[in-house]
PANUKE-708130 format. One record per residue: x negated, y negated, z of N, C-alpha, C, CB in turn; residue in one letter. Coordinates in steps of 0.05 Angstrom, whole numbers, plus 5000, padded with zeros to 4 digits. Glycine has a CB too. Layout:
REM residues N
XYZXYZXYZXYZA
...
REM end
This chain:
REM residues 422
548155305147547855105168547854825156545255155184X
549454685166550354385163547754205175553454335183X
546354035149544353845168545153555161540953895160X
546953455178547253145177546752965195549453085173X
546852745182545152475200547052365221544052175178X
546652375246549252305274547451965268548852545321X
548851845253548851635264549251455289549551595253X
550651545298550851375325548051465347554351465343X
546751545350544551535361543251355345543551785365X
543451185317541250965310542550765301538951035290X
545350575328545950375312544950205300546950285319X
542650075306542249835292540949835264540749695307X
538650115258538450105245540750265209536550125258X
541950405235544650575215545650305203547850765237X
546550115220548649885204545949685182550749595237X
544349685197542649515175542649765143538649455192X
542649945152542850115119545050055111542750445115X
548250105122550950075113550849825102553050095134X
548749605107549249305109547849315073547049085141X
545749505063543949545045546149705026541149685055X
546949865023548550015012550049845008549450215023X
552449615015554549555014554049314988555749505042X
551849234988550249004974550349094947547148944984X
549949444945549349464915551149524903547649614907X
551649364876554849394858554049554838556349084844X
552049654834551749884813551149784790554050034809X
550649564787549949424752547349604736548549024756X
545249714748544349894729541749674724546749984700X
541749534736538849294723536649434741539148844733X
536249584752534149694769532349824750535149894791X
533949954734533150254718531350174712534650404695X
530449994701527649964681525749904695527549754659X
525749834719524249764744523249864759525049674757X
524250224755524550414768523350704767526550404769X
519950664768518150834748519251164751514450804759X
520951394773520751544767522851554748520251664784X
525251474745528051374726526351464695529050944731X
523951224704524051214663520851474662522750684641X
519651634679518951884674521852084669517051984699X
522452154687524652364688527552314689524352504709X
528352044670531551984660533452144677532152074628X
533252174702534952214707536352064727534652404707X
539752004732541251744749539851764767544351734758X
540852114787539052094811537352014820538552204817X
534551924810531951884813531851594803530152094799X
533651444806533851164805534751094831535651074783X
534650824825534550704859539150724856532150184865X
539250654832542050704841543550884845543150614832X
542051074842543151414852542551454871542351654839X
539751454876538951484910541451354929535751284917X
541951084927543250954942546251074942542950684934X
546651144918549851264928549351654940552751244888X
546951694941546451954948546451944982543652044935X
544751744983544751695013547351585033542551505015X
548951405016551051355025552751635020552151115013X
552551855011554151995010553652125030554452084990X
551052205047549552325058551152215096546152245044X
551151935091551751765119553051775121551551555127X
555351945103558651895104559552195113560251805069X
557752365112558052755112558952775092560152945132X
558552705069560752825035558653085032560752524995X
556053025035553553185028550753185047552853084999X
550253415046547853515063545353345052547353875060X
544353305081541153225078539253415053539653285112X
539753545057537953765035539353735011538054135044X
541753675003542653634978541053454970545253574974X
540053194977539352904972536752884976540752714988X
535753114988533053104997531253114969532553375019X
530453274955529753254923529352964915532153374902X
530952784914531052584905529952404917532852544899X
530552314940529852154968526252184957531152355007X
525652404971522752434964521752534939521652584981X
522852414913521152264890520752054888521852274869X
522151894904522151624908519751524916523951544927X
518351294898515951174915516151014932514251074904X
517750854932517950654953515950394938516650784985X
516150394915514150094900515849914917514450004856X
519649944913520449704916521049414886518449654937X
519649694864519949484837523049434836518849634806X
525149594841527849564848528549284847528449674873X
528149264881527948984893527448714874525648994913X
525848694862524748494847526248524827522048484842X
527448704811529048704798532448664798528148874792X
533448634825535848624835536748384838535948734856X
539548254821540448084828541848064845541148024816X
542748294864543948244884542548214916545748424881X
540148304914538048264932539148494956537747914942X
538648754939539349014962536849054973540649324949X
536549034996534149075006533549435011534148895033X
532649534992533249794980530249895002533249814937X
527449785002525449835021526349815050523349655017X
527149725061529349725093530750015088532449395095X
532750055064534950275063532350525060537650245030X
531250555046529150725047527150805068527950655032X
526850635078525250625106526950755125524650325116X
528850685137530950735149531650955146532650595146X
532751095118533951315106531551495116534751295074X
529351525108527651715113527751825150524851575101X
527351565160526651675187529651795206525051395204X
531051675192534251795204533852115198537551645182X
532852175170533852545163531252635172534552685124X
529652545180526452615192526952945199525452405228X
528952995229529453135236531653365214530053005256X
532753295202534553495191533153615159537953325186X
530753445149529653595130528353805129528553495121X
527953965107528454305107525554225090531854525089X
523054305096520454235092519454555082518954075121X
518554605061517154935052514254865062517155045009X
513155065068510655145080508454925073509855445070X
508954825042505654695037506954405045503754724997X
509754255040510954145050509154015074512954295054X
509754255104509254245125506354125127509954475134X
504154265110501654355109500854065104500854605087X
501553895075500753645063502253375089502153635025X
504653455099504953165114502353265143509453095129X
503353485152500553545177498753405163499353895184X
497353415152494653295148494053055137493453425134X
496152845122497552665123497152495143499652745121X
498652605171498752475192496352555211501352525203X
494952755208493652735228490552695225494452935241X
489652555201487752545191488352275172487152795181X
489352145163489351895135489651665163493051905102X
491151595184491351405204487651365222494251545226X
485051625220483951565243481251645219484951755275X
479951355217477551375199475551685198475651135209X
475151635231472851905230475252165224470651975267X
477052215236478252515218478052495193481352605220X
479552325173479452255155476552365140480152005159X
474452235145472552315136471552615139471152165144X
471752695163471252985162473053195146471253075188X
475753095139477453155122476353155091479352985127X
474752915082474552835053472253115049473352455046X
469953125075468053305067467953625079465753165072X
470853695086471153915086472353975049473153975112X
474253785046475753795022473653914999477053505014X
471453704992469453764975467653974976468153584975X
467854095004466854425000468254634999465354515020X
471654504997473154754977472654724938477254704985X
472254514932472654464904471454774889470754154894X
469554854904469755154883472155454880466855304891X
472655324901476355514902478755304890477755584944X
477655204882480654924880482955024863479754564860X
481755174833484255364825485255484839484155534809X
484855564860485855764876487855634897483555924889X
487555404895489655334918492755234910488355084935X
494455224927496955104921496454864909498555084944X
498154764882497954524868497854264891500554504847X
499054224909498954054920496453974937500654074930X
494754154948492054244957490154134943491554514956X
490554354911488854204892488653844877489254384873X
490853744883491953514874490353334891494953484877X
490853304907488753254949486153304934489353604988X
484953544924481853484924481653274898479753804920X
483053304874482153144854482252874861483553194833X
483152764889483252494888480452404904486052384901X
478852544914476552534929474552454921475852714936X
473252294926470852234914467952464916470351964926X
466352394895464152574898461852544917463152594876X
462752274930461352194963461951954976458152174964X
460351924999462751685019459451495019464551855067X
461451305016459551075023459251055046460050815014X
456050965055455450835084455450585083453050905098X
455450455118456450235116455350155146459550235109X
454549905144454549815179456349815195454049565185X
456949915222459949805230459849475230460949915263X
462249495234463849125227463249085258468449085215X
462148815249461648655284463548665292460848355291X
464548475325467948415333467448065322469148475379X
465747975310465347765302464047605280464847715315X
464947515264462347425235463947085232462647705191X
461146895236461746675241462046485207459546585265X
463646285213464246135186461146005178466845865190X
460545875148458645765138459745455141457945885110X
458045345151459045035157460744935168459644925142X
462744735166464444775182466544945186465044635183X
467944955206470145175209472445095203470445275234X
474545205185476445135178478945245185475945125159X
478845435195480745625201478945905213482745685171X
480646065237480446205258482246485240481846035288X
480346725243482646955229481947165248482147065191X
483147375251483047665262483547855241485147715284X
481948015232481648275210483148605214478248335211X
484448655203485148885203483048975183487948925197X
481949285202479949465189480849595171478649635203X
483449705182484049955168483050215175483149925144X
484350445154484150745155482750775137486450905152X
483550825115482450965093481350835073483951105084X
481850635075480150425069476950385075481450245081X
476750455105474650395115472750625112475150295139X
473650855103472351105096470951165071474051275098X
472851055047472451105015470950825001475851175000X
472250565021470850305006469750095028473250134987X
468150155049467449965072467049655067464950075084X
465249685035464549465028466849195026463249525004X
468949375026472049175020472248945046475549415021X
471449105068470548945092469048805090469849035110X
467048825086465848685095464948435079464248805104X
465848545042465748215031467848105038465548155002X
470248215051472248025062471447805081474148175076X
469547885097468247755117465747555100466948005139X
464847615090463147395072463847245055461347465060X
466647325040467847125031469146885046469447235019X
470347025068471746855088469246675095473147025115X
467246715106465946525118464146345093464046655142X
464746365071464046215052465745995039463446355036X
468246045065470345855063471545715077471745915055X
468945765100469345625125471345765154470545365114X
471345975142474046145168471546315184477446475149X
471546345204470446545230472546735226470346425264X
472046975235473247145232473347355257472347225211X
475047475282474247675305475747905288475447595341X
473948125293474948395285475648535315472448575265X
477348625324478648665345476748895357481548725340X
476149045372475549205385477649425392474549075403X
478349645389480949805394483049805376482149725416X
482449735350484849615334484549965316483949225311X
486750015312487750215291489250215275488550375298X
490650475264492550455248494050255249493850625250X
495950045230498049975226500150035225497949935216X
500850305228503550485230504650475199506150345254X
503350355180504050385146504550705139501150265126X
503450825137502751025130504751185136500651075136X
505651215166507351345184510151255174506851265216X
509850995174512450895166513250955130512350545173X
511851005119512951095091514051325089511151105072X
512951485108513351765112517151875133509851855132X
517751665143519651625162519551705187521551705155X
515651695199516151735224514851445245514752045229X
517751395240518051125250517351205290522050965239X
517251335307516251315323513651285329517051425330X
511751505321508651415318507951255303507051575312X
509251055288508850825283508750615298510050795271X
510950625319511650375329509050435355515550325337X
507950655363505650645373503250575375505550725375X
502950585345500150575332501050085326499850915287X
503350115328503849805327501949665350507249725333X
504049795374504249665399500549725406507149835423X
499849955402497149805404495749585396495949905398X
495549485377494449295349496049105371495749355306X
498549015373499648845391497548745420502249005400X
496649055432495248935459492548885448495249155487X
491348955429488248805421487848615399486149025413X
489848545393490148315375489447915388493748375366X
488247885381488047525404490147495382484247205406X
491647245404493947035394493246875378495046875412X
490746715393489746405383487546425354487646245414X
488746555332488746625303490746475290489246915297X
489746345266491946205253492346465226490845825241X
491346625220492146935217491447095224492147035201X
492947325209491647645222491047725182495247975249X
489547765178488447765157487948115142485947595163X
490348175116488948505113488848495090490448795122X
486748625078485348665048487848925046480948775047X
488849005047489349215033493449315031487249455049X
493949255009497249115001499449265015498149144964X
498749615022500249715036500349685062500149915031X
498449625073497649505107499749225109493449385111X
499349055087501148815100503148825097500848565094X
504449075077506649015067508549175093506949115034X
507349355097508349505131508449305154505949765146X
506849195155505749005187508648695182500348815183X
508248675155511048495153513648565160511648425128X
514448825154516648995160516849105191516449235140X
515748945208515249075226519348945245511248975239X
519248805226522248655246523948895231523748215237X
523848985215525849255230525549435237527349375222X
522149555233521149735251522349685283518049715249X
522149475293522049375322525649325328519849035325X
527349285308529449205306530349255346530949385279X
531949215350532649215376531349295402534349325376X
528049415399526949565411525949225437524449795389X
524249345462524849075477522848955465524849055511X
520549015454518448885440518848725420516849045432X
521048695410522148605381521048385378525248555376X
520748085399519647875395516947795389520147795410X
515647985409512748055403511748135374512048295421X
513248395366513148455338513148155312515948655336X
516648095316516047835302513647675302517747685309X
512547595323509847325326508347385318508647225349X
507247795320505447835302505847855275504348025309X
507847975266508447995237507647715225511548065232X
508947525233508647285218506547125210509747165227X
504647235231501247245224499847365198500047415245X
501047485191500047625178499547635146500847785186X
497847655130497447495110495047725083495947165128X
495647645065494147865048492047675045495547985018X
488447805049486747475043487147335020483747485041X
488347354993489147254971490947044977490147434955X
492347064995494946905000492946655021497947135021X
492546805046490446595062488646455047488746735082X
486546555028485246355011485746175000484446394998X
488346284982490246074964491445794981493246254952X
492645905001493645725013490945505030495845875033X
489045675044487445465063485345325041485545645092X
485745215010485145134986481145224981486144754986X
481345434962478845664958477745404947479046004934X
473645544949472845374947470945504928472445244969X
470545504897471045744877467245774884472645654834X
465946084870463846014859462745944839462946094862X
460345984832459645874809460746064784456545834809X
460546304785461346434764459446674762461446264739X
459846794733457146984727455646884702458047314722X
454247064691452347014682453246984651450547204691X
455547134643457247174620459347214632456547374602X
461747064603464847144608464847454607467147004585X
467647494632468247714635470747714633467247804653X
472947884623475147954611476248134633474748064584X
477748074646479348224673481348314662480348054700X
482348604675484748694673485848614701484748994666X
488248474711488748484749491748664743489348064773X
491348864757492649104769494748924796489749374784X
496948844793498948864816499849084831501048794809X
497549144850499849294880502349254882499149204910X
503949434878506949494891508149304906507049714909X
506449334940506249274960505248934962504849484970X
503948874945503248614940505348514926500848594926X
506448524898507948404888511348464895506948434863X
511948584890514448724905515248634931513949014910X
513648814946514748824972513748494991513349144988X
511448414977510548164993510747934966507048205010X
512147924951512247714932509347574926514347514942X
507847664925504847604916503947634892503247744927X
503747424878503347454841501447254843506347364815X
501946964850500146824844498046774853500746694842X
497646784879494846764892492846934873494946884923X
492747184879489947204869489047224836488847454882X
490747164820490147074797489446744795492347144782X
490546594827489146344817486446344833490946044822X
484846624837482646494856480946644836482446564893X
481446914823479947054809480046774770481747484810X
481846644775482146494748480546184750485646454742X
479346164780478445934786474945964788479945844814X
473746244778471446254770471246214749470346434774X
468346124741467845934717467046254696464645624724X
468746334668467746504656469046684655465946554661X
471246724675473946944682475946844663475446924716X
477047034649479247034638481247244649478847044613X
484247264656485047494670487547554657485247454699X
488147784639489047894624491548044641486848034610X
494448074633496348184642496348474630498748024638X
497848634644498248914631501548894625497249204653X
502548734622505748654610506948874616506348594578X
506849064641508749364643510049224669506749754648X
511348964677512948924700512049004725515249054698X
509349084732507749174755509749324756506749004779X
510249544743510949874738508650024765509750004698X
508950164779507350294795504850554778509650414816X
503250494795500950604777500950914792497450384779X
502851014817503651274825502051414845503751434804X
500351184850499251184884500151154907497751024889X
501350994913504250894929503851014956507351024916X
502550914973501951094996500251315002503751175000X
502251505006501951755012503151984985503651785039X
504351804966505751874944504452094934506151674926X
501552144917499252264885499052424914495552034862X
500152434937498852734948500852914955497052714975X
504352764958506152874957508052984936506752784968X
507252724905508052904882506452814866510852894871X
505052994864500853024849503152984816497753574856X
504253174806505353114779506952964778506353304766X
508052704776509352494776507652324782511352484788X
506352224803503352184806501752114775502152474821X
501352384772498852454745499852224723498952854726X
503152294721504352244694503951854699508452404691X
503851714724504451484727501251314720505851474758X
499951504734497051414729495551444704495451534747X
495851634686496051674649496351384642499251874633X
499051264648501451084635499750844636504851064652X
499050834662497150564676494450554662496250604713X
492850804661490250794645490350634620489451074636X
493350794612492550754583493750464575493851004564X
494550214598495850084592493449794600498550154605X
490949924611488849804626487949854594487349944659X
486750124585484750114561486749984544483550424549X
489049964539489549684509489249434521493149654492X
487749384543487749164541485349054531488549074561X
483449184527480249174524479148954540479149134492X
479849074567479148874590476349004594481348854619X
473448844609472149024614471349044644470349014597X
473548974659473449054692476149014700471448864712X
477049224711479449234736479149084753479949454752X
481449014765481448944791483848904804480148744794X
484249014833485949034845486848924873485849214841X
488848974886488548894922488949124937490748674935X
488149404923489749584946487549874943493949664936X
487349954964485150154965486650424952484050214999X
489250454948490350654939490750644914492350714950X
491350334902491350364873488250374856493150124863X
486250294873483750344854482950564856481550184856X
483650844878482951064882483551174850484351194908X
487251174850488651244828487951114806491051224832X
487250954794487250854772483650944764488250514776X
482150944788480251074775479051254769479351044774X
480951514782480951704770482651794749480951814784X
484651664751485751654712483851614685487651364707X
482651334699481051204675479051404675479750874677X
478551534686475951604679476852004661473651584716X
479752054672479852224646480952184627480452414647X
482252024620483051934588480251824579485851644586X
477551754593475551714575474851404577476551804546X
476551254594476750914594475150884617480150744598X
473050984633472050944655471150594651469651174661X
471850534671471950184676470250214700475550004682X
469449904699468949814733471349764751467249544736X
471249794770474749694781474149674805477649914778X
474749454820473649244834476349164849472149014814X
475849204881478048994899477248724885477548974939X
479748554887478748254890478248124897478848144888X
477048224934475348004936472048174944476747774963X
471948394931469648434924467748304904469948624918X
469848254880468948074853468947774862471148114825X
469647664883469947414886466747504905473347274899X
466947604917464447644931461447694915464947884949X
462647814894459647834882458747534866459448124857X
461247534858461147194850459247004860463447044858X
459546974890459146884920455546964918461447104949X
455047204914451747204920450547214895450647464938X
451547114869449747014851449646774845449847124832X
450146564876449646314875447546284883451146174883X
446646084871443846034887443845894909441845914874X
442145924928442045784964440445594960440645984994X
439945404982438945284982436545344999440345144982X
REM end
């Protein structure tokens, strides 16, 4: 049986891929850019194989299942992109590509088993959680389960933090400088609450008020990495009706959330909402970026210099061109020094939904990252993304490099309460 993609049921977004494909001349400058390429050397598993796989795929030369293998090794960093002189917008072709073969992919049983739970549990905090602590009362069968099963429990923590819920409001310190609206988040808000809420005390230590929406959910990120771009564009259009306008941002701690909610103009591509989509997208802002720009107002410091490693999110640098901000806010405390890991923000193999869909490629990415954090003899991490400090610290902690590893504006927050008040 023949499984191919009928394009004409998805013009706009079909031609925006043809438009992505046609861009790339094959020069080969990706490769090094392109973390599963330089694990497993092979063309396919480069962005410039993928791309002529998939064009081969849109053309009928070859079956969805031929290409399928490859497609999904792909992380979707998007390090490509940043590496491309021709500016193939290879995250659009990917995006796109996935949700077009949605339907025609040939999925084996645990397959089925890891996206089900995927989707119906990582988008809705409380499943989620009842998820993390069913998980931890399999760990004494865990040899026993399918690798992919067991891969899922090793990323679990050994307990969940509690947390106040988040007001719908936390007001600025002094004057007010700026008006924001917060994305909570998913899984985020389950494994690191605190990420919230020093977001919110940083902010108002910088003069921004902040409304946390009431009804606000998923971002459709998650969904959308996965290519099911319809319950995405649902979980949008909600966030759309409980979102206020009169925000000079929409403000999200966490690099895969903004880097989706930006992409939302081709999520929406021709759909009638499209304009709506745009006004919110353009709101939208990583707090590193909002700080930087509405001019931070540093603290005092700590008590001793501290030697940072900063970890670039994918999704931050890549996909949202974000490098400088939060190295100039974490570099504007008195006593910070902030140390590069010179690997090209190489993906550390978290990537989503990625360390649960390929746990070994995954493993091999997060090794690479440990061990690229311990030469630096930094003595704290720090990052912007709830998926890369999951991964990175459970790496570090079996090669033996257990670090502190810290969102950044947690560390800017602790900064923040070892000032003295008046």
């Amino acid at each position: 049986m023949q499984h191919n993609i009928d394009t004409s049921q998805h013009g706009a977004h079909a031609k925006s891929m043809v438009n992505a494909i046609g861009a790339c001349v094959h020069c080969g400058l990706c490769l090094s850019a392109c973390p599963t390429y330089q694990i497993l050397g092979e063309e396919m598993d480069s962005p410039r194989g993928r791309i002529y796989l998939m064009k081969a795929v849109l053309e009928g030369r070859i079956d969805v299942i031929d290409a399928q293998p490859y497609i999904d090794r792909c992380l979707g960093c998007v390090g490509c992109v940043t590496a491309c002189p021709s500016g193939v917008q290879y995250g659009e072709l990917l995006m796109g590509y996935r949700a077009l073969s949605a339907n025609e992919r040939q999925n084996s049983f645990m397959d089925t088993v890891s996206r089900k739970l995927i989707v119906e549990t990582l988008p809705y905090p409380n499943r989620f959680r009842r998820a993390v602590q069913t998980g931890r009362a399999c760990r004494p069968i865990q040899r026993a389960l399918p690798p992919t099963l067991s891969a899922m429990l090793d990323l679990l923590p050994d307990s969940l933090p509690t947390s106040e819920p988040l007001p719908t409001f936390y007001p600025a310190i002094g004057e007010r400088r700026a008006r924001v609206a917060l994305l909570a988040g998913c899984v985020q808000r389950v494994l690191s609450p605190d990420i919230n809420w020093a977001t919110l005390r940083v902010l108002a230590e910088n003069g921004v008020e902040t409304v946390i929406p009431n009804g606000q959910g998923c971002c459709g990120s998650i969904l959308m990495h996965i290519g099911d771009n319809e319950d995405a564009l649902q979980m949008a259009r909600n966030n759309f009706s409980v979102f206020p306008d009169d925000v000079d941002a929409i403000i999200t701690n966490a690099a895969g959330c903004g880097s989706g909610m930006r992409e939302y103009s081709y999520l929406f591509e021709n759909e009638p909402d499209e304009q709506q989509a745009l006004a919110f997208s353009a709101k939208v802002k990583d707090i590193t970026v909002f700080l930087d720009e509405l001019g931070f107002v540093p603290p005092l410091g700590f008590e001793k210099p501290v030697k940072i490693a900063y970890h670039d999110a994918c999704h931050l640098l890549h996909a949202q061109a974000v490098h400088a901000a939060p190295r100039n806010l974490l570099s504007s405390i008195p006593g910070v020094s902030v140390v590069e890991l010179n690997d090209g923000g190489l993906c550390c193999g978290s990537a989503g939904t990625y360390n649960l869909e390929q746990p070994d490629i995954a493993e091999q990415l997060g090794q690479r990252k440990a061990q690229q954090i311990a030469d630096t003899e930094a003595e704290v991490v720090v990052t912007g993304n709830i998926g890369c400090l999951t991964q990175m610290q459970t790496h570090l902690g079996k090669n033996g490099h257990a670090l502190p590893i810290y969102h950044t504006i947690n560390l800017l927050d602790q900064a923040y309460r070892l000032m003295p008040r008046p």
